[in-house]
N, C-alpha and C positions, 0 to 999 in steps of 0.2 A: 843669176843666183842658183846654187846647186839647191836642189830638194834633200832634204833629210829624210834618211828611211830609220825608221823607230826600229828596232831589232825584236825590243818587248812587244812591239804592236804582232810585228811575224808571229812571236810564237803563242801569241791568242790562237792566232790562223792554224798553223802548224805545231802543236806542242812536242816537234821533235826537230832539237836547235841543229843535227847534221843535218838531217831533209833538206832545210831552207836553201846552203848554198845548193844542193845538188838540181834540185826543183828549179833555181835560177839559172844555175849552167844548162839544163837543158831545154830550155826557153830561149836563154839565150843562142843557145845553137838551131835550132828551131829558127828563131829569127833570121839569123844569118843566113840559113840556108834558104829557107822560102815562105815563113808566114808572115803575118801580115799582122804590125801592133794593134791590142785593143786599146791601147793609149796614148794620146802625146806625150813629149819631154823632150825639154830644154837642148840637149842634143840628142846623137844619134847613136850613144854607145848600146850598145844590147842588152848590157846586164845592167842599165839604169833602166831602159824598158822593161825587161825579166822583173825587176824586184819591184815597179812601181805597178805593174800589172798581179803581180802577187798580194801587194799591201791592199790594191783596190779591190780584190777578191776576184778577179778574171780567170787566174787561173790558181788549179787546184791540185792535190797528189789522189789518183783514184784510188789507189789501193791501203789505207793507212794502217791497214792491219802490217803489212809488212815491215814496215817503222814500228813497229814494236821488239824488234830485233836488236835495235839501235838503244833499246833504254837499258840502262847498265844492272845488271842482276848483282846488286851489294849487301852483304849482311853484316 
């Protein structure tokens, strides 16, 4: 059975919804190239690792003031 990743849960974590995939793709590459998961799952794709290691809080954006770039300035 696949795991469901909640989207809403991410952006408790993250309250900036482009971050999420980018923060997964480079975990995910990360993975592939040579780290080593902090979590089990079901298979072995990388960005079901990336994103279950996100939702569990393993890993994080250090910089979040930058993502603030990302929030749309509308009037």
């Amino acid at each position: 059975m696949k795991p469901v990743i909640n989207y809403d849960e991410l952006m408790k974590k993250i309250p900036y919804k482009f971050a999420i995939p980018i923060a997964v793709a480079k975990r995910a590459e990360n993975l592939k190239e040579f780290a080593k998961p902090y979590v089990e799952t079901w298979d072995k794709n990388y960005v079901s690792i990336a994103l279950k290691e996100l939702s569990e809080g393993y890993i994080r954006i250090k910089n979040e003031e930058i993502l603030k770039i990302l929030i749309p300035n509308v009037k």
